[in-house]
PyMOL Python script that loads the backbone (N, CA, C, O; Angstrom):
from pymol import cmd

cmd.read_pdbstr("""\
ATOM      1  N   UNK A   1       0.856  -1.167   0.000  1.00  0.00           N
ATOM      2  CA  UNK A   1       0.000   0.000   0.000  1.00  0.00           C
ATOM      3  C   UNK A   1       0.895   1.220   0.000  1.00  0.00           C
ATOM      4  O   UNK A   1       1.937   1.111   0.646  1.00  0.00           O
ATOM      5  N   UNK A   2       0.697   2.185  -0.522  1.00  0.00           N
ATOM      6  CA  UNK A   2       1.645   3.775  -0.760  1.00  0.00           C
ATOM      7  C   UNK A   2       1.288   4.060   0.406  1.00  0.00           C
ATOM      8  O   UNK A   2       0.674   3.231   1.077  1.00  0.00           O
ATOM      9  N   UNK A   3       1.591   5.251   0.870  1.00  0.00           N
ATOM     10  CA  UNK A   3       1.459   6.121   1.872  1.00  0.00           C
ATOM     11  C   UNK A   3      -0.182   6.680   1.147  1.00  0.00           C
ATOM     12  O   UNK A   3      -1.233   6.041   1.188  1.00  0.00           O
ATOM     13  N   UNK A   4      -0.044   7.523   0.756  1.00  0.00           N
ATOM     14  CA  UNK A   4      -1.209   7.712  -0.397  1.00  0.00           C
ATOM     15  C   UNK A   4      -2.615   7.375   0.016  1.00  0.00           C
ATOM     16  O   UNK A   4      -3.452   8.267   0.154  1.00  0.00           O
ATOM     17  N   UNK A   5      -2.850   6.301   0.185  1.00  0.00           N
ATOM     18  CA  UNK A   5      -3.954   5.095   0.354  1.00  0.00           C
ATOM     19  C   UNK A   5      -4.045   5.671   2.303  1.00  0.00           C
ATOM     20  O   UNK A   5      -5.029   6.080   2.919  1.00  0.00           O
ATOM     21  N   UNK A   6      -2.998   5.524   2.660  1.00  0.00           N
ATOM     22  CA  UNK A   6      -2.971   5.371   4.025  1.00  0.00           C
ATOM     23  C   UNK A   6      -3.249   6.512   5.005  1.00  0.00           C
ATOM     24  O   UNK A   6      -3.600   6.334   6.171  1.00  0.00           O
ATOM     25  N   UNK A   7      -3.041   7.810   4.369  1.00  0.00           N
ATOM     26  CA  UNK A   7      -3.473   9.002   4.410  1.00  0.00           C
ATOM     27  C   UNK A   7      -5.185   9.364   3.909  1.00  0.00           C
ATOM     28  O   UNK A   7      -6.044  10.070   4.436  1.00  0.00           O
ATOM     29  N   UNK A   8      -5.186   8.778   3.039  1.00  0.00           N
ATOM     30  CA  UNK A   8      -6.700   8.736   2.444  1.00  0.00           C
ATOM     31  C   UNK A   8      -7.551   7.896   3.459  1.00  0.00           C
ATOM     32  O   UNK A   8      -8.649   8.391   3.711  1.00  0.00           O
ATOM     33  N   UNK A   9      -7.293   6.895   3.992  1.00  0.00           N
ATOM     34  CA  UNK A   9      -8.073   6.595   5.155  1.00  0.00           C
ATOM     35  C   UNK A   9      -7.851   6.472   6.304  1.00  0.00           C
ATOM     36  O   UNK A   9      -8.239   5.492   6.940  1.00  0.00           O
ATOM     37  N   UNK A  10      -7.121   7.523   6.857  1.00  0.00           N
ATOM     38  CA  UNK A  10      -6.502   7.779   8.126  1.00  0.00           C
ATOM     39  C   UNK A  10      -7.214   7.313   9.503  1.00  0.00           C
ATOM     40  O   UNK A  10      -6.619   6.814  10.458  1.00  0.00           O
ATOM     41  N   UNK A  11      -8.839   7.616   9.408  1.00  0.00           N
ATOM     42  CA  UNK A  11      -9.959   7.064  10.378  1.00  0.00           C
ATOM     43  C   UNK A  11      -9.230   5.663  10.274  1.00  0.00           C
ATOM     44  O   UNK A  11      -8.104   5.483  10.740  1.00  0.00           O
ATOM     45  N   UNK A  12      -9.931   4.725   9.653  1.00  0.00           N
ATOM     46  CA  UNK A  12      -9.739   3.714   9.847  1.00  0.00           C
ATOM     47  C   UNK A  12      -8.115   3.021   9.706  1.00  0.00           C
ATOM     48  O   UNK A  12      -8.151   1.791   9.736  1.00  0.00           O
ATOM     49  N   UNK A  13      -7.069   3.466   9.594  1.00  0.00           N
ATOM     50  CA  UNK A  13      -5.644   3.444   9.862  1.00  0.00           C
ATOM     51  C   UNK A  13      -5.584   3.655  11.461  1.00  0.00           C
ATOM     52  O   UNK A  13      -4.833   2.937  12.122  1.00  0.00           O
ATOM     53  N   UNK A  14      -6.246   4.479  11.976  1.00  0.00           N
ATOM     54  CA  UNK A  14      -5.364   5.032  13.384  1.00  0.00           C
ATOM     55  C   UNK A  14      -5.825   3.703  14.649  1.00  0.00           C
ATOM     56  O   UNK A  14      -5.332   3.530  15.763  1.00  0.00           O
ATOM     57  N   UNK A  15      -6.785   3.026  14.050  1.00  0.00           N
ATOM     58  CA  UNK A  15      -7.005   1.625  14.837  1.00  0.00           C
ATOM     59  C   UNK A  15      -5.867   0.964  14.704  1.00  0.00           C
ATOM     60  O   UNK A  15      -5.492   0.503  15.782  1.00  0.00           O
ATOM     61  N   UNK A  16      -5.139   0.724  13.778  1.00  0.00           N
ATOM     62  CA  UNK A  16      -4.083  -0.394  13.173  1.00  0.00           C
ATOM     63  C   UNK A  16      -3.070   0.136  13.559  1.00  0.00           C
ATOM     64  O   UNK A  16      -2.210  -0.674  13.903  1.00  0.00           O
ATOM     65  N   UNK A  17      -2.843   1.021  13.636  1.00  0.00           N
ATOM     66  CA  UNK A  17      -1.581   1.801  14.227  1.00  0.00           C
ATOM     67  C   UNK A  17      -1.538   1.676  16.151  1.00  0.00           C
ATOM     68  O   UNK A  17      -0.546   1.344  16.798  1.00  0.00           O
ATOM     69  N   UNK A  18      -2.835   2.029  16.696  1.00  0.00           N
ATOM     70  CA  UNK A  18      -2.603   1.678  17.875  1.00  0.00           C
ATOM     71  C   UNK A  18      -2.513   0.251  18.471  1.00  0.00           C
ATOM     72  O   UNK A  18      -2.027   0.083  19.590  1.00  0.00           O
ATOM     73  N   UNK A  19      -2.994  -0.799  17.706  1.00  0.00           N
ATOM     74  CA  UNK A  19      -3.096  -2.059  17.845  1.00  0.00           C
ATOM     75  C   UNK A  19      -1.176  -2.507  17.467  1.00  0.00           C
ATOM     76  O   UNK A  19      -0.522  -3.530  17.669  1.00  0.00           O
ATOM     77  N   UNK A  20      -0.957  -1.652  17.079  1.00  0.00           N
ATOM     78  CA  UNK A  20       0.604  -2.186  16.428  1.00  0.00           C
ATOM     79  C   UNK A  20       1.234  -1.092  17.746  1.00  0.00           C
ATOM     80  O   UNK A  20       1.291  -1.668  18.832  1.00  0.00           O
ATOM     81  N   UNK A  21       1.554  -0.071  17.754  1.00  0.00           N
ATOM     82  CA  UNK A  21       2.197   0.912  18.592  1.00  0.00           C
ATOM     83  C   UNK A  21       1.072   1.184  19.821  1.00  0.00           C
ATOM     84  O   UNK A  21       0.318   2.127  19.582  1.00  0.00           O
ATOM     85  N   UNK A  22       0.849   0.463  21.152  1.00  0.00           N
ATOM     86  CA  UNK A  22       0.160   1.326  22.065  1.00  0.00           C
ATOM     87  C   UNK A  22       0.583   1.888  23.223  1.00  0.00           C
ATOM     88  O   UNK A  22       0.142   1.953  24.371  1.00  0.00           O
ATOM     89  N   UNK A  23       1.312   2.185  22.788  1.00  0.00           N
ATOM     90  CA  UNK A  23       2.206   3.676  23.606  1.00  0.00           C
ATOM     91  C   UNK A  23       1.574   5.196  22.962  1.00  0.00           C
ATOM     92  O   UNK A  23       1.423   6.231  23.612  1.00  0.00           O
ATOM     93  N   UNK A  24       1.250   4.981  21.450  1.00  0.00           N
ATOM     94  CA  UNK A  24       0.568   6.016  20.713  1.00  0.00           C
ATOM     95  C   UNK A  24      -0.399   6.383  21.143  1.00  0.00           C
ATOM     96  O   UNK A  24      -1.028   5.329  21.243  1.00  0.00           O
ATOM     97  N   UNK A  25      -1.135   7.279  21.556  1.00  0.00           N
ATOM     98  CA  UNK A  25      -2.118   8.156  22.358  1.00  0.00           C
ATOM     99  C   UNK A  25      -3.179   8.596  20.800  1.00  0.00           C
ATOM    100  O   UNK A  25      -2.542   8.954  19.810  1.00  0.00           O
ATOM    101  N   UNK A  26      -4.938   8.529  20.686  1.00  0.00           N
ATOM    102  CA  UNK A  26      -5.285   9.559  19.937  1.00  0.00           C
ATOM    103  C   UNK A  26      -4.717  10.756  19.179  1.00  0.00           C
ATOM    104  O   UNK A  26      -4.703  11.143  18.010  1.00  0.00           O
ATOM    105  N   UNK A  27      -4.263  11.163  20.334  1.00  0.00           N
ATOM    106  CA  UNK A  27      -3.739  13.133  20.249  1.00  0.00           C
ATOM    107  C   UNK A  27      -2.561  12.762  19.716  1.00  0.00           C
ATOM    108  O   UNK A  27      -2.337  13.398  18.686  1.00  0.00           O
ATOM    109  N   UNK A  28      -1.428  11.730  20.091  1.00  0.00           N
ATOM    110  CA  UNK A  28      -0.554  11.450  18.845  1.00  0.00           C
ATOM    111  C   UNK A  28      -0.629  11.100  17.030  1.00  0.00           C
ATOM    112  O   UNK A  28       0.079  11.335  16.051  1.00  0.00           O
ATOM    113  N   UNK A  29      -1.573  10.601  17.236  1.00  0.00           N
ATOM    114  CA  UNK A  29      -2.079  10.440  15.892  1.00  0.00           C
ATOM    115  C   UNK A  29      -2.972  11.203  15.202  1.00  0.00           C
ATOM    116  O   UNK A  29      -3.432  10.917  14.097  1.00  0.00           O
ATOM    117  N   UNK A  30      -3.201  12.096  15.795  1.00  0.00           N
ATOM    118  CA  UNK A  30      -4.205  13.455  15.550  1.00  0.00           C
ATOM    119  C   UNK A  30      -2.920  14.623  15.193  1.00  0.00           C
ATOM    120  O   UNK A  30      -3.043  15.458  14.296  1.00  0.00           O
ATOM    121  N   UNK A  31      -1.947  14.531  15.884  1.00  0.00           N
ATOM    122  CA  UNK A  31      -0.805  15.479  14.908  1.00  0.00           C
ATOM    123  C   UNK A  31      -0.118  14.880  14.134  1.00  0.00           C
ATOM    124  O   UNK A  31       0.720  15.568  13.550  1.00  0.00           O
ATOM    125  N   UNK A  32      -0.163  13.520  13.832  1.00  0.00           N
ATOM    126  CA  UNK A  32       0.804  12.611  12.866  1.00  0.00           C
ATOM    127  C   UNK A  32      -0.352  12.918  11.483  1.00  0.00           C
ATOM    128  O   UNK A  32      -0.003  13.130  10.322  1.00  0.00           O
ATOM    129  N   UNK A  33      -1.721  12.870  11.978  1.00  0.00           N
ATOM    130  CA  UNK A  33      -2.469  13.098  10.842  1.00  0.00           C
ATOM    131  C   UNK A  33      -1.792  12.882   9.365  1.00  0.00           C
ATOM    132  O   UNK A  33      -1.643  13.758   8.513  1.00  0.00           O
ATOM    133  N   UNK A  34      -1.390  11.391   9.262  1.00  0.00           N
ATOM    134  CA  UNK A  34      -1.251  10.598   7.723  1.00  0.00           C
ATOM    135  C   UNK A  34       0.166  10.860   7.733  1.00  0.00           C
ATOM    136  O   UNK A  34       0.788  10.060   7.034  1.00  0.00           O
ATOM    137  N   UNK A  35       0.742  11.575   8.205  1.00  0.00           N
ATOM    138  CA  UNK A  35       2.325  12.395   7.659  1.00  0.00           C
ATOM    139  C   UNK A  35       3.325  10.942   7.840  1.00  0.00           C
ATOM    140  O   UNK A  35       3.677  10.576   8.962  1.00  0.00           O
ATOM    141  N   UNK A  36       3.572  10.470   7.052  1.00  0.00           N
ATOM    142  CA  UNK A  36       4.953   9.387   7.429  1.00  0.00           C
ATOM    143  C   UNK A  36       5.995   8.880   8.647  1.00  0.00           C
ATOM    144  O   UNK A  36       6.086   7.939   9.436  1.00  0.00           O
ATOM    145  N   UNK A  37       7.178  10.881   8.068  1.00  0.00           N
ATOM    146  CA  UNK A  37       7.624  11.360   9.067  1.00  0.00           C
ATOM    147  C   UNK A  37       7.513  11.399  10.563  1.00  0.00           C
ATOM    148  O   UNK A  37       8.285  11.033  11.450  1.00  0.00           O
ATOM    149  N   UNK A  38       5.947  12.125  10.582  1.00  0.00           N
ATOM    150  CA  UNK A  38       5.396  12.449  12.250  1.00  0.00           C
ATOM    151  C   UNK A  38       5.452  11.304  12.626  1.00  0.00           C
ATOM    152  O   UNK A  38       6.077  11.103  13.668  1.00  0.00           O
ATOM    153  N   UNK A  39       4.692   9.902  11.775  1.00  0.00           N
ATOM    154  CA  UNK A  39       4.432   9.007  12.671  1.00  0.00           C
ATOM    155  C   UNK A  39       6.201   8.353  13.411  1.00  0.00           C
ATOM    156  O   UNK A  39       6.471   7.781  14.467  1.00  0.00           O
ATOM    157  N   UNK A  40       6.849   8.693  12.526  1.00  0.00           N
ATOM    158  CA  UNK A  40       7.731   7.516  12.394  1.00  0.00           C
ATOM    159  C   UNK A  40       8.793   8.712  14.101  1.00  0.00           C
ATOM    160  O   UNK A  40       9.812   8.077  14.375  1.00  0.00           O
ATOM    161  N   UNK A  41       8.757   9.144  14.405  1.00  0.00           N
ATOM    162  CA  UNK A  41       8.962  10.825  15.006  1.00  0.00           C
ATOM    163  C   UNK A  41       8.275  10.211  16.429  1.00  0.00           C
ATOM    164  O   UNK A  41       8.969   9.779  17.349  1.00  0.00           O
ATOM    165  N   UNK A  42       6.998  10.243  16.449  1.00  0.00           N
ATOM    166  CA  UNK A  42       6.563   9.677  17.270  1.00  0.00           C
ATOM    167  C   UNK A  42       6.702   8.583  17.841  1.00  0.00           C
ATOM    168  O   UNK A  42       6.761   8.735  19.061  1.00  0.00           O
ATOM    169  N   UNK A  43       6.771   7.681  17.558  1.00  0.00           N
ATOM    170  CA  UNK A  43       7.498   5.911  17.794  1.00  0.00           C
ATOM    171  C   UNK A  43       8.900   6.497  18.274  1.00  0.00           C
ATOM    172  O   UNK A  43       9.021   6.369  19.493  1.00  0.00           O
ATOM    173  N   UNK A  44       9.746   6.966  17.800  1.00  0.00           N
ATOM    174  CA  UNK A  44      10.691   7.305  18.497  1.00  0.00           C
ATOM    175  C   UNK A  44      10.614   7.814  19.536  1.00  0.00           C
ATOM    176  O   UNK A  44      11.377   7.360  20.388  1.00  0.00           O
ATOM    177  N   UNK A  45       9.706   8.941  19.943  1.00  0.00           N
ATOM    178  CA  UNK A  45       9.531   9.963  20.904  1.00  0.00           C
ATOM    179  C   UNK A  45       8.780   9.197  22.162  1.00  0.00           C
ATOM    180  O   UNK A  45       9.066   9.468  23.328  1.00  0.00           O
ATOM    181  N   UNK A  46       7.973   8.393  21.867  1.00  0.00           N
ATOM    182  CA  UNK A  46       7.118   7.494  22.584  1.00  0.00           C
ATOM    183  C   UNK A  46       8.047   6.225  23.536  1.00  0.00           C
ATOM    184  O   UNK A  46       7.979   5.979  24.740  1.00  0.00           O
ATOM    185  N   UNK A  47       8.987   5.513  22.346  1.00  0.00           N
ATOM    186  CA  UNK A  47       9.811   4.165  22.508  1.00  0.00           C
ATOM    187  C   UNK A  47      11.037   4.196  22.800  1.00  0.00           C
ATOM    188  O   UNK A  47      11.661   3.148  22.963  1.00  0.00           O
ATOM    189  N   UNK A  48      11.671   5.536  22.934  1.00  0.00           N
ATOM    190  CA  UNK A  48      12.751   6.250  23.049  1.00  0.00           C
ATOM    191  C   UNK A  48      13.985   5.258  22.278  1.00  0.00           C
ATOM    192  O   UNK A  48      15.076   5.054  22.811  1.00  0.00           O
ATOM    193  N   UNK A  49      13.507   4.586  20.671  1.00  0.00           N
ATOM    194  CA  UNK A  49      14.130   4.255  19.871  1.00  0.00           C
ATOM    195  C   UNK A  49      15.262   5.230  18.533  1.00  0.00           C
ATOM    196  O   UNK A  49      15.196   6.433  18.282  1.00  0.00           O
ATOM    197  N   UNK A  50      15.921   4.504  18.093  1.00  0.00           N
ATOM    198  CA  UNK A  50      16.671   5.356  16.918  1.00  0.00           C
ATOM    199  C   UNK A  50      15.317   5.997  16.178  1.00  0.00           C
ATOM    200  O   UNK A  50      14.139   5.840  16.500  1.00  0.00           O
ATOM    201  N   UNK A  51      15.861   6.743  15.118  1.00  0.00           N
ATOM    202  CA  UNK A  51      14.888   6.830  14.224  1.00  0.00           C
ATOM    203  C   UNK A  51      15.143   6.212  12.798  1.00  0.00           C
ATOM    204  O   UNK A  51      14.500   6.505  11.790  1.00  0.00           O
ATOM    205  N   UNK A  52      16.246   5.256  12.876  1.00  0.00           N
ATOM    206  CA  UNK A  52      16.061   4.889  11.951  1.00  0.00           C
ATOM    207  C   UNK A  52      15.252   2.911  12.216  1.00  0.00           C
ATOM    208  O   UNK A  52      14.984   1.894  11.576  1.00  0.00           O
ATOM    209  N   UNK A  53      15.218   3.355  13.297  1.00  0.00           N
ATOM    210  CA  UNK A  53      14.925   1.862  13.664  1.00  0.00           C
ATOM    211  C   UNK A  53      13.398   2.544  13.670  1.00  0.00           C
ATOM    212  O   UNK A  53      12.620   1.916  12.952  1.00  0.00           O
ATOM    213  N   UNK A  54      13.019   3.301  14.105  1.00  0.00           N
ATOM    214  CA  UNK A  54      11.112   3.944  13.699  1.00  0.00           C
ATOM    215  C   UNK A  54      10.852   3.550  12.439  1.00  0.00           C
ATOM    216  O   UNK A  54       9.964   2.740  12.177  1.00  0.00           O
ATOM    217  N   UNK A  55      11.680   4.147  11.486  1.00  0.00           N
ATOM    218  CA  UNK A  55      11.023   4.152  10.431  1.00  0.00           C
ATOM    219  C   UNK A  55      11.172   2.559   9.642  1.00  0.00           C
ATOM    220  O   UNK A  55      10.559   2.313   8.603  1.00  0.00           O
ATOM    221  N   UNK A  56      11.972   1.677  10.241  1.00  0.00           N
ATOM    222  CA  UNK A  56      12.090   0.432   9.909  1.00  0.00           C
ATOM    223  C   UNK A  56      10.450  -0.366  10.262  1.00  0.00           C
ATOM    224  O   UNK A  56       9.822  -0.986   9.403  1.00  0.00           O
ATOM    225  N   UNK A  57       9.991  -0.173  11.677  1.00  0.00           N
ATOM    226  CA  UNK A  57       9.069  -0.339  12.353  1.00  0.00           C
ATOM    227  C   UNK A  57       7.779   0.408  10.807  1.00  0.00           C
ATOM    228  O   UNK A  57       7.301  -0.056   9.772  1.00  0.00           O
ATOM    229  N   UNK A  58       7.733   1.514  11.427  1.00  0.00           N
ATOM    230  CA  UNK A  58       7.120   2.110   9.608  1.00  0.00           C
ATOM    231  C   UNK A  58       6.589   1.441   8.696  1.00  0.00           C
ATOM    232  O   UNK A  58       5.395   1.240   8.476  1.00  0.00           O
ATOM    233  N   UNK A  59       7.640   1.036   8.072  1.00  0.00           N
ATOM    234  CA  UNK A  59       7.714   0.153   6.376  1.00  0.00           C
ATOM    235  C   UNK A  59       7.434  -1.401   6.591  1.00  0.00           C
ATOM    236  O   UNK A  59       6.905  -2.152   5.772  1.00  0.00           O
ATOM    237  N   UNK A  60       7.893  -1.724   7.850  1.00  0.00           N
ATOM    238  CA  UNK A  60       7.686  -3.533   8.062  1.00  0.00           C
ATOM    239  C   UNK A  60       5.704  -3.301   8.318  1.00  0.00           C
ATOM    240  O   UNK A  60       4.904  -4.017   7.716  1.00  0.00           O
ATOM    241  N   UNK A  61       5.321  -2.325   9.178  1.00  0.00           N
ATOM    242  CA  UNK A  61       4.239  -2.414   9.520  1.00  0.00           C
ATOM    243  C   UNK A  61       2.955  -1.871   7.621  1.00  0.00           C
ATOM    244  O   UNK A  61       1.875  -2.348   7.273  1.00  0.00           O
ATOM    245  N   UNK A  62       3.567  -1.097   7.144  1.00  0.00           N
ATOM    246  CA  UNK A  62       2.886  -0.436   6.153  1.00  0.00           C
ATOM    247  C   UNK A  62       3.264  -1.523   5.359  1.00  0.00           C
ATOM    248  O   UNK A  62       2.906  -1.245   4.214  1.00  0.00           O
ATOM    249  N   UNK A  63       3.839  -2.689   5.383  1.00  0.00           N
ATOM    250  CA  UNK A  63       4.018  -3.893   4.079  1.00  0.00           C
ATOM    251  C   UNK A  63       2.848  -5.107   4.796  1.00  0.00           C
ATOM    252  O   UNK A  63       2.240  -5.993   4.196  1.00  0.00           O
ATOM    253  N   UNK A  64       2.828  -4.901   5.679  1.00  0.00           N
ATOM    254  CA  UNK A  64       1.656  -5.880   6.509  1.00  0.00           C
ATOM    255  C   UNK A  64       0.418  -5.477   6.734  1.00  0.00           C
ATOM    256  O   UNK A  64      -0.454  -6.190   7.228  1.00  0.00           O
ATOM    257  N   UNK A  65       0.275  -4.292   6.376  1.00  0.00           N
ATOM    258  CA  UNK A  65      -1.242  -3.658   6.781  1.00  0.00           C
ATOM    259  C   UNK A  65      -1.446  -3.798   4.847  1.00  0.00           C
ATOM    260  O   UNK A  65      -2.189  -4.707   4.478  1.00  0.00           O
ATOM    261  N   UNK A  66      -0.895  -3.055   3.918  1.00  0.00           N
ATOM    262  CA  UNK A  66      -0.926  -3.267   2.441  1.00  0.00           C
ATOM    263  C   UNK A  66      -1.453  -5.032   2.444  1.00  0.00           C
ATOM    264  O   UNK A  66      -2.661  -5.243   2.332  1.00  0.00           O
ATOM    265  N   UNK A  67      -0.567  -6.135   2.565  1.00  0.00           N
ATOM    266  CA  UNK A  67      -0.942  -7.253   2.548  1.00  0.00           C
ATOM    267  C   UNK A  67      -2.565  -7.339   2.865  1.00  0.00           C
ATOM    268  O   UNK A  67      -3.441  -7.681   2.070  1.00  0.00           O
ATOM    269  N   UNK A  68      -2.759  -6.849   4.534  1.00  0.00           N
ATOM    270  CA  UNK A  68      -3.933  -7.364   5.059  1.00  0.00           C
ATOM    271  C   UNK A  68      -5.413  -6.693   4.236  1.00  0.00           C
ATOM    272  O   UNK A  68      -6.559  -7.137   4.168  1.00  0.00           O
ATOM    273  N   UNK A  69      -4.618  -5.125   3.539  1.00  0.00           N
ATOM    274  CA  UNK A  69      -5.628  -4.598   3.080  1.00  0.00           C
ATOM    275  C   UNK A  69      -5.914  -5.222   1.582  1.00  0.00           C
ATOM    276  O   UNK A  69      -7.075  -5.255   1.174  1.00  0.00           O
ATOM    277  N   UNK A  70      -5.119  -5.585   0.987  1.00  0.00           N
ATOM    278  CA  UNK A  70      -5.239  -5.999  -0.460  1.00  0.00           C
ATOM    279  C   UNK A  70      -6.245  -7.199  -0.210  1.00  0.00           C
ATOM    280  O   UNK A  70      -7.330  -7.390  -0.760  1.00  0.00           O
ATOM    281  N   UNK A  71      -5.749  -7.792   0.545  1.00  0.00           N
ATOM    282  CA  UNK A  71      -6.222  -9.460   0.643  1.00  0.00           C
ATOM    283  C   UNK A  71      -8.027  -8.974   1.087  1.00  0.00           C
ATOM    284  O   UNK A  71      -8.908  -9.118   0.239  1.00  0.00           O
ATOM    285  N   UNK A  72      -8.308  -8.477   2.335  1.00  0.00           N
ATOM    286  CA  UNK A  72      -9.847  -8.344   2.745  1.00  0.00           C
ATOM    287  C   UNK A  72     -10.522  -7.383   1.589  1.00  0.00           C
ATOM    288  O   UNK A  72     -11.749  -7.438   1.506  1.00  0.00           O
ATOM    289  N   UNK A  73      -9.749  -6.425   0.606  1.00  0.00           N
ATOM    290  CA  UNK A  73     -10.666  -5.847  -0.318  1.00  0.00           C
ATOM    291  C   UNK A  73     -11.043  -6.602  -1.237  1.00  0.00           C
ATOM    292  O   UNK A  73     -12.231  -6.772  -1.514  1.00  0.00           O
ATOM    293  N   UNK A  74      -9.741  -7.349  -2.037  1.00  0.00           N
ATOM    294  CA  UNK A  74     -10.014  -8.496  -2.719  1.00  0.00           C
ATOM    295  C   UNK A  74     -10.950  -9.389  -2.704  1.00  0.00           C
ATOM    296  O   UNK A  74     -11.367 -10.029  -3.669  1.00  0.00           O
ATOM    297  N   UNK A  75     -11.440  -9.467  -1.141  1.00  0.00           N
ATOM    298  CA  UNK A  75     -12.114 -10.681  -0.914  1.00  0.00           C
ATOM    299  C   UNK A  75     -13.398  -9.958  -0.937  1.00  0.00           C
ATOM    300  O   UNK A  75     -14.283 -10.754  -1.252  1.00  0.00           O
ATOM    301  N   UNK A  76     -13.899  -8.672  -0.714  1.00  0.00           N
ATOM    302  CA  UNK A  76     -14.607  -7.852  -0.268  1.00  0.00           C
ATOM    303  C   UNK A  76     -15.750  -7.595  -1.925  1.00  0.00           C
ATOM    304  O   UNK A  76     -16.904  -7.618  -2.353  1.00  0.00           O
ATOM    305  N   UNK A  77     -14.335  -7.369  -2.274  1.00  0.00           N
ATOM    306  CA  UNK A  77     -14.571  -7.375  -4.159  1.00  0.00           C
ATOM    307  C   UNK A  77     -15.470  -8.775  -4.912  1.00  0.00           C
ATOM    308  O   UNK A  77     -16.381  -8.950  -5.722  1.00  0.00           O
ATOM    309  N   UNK A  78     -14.541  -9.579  -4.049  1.00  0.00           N
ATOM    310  CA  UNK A  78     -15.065 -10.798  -5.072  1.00  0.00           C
ATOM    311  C   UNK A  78     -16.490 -11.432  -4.426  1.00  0.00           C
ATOM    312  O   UNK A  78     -16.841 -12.474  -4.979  1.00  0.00           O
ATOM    313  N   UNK A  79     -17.180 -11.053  -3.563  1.00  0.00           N
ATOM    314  CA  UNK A  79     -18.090 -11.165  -2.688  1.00  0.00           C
ATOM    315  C   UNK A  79     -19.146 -10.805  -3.201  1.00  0.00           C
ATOM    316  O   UNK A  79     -20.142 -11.500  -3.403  1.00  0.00           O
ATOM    317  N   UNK A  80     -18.937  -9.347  -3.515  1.00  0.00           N
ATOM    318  CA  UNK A  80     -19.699  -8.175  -3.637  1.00  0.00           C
ATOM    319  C   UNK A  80     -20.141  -8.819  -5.009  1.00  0.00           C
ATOM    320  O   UNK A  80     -21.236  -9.379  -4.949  1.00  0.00           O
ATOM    321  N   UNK A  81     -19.569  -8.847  -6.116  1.00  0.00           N
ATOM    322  CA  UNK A  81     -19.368  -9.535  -7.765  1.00  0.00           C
ATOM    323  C   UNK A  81     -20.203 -10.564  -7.761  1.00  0.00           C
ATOM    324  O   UNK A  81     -20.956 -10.639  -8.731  1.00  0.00           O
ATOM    325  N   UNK A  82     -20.291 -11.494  -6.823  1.00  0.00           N
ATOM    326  CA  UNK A  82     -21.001 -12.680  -6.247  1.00  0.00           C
ATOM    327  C   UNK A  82     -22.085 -12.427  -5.817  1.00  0.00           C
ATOM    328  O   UNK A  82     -22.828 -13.401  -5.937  1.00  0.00           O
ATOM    329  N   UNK A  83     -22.621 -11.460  -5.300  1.00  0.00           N
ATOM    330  CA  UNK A  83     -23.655 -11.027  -4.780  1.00  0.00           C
ATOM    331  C   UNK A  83     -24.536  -9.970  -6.066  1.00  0.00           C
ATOM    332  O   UNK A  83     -25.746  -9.805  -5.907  1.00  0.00           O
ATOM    333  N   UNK A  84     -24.119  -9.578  -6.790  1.00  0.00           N
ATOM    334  CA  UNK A  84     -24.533  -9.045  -7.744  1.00  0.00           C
ATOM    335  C   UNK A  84     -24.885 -10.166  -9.144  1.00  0.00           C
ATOM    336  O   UNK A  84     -25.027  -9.757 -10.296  1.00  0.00           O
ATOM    337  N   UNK A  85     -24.952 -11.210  -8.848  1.00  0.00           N
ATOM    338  CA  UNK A  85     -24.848 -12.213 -10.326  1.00  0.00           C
ATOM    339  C   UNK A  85     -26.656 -12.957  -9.919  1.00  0.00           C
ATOM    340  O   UNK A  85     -27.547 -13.294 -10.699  1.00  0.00           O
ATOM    341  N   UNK A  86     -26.620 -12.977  -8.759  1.00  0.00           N
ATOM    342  CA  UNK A  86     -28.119 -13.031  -8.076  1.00  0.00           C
ATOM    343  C   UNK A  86     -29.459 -12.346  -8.266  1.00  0.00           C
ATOM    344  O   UNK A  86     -30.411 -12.643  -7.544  1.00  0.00           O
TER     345      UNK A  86
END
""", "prot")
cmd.dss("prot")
cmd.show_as("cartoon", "prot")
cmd.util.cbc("prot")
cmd.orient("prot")
């Protein structure tokens, strides 16, 4: 998934993000509002990690949420297609 996508549905992102990071507060993710950077800023600021080890955290997590999202739309898709042939 791009960043792109992930910004575009930020509501439903900021569940997946606290379920992955819960040290992250609302109000943290209310100024990260989609930004990459912030988030990756925050995990540091929160985990008192490198930042390059944040933004590792970042990209491993945004290649696993892409996976989880491709796969349930896909399925969401082919459902829906199925339900329309009725």
């Amino acid at each position: 998934m791009n960043w792109d996508r992930i910004e575009g549905n930020w509501k439903q992102v900021k569940g997946k993000m606290i379920e992955q990071w819960g040290k992250l507060t609302d109000d943290d993710l209310d100024v990260v509002a989609g930004r990459r950077d912030q988030l990756a800023g925050k995990i540091q600021e929160r985990y008192g990690c490198a930042r390059e080890e944040a933004e590792k955290q970042v990209a491993a997590w945004e290649r696993r949420v892409s996976d989880d999202w491709f796969e349930s739309s896909s399925h969401a898709s082919k459902h829906m297609q199925r339900g329309s042939r009725h």
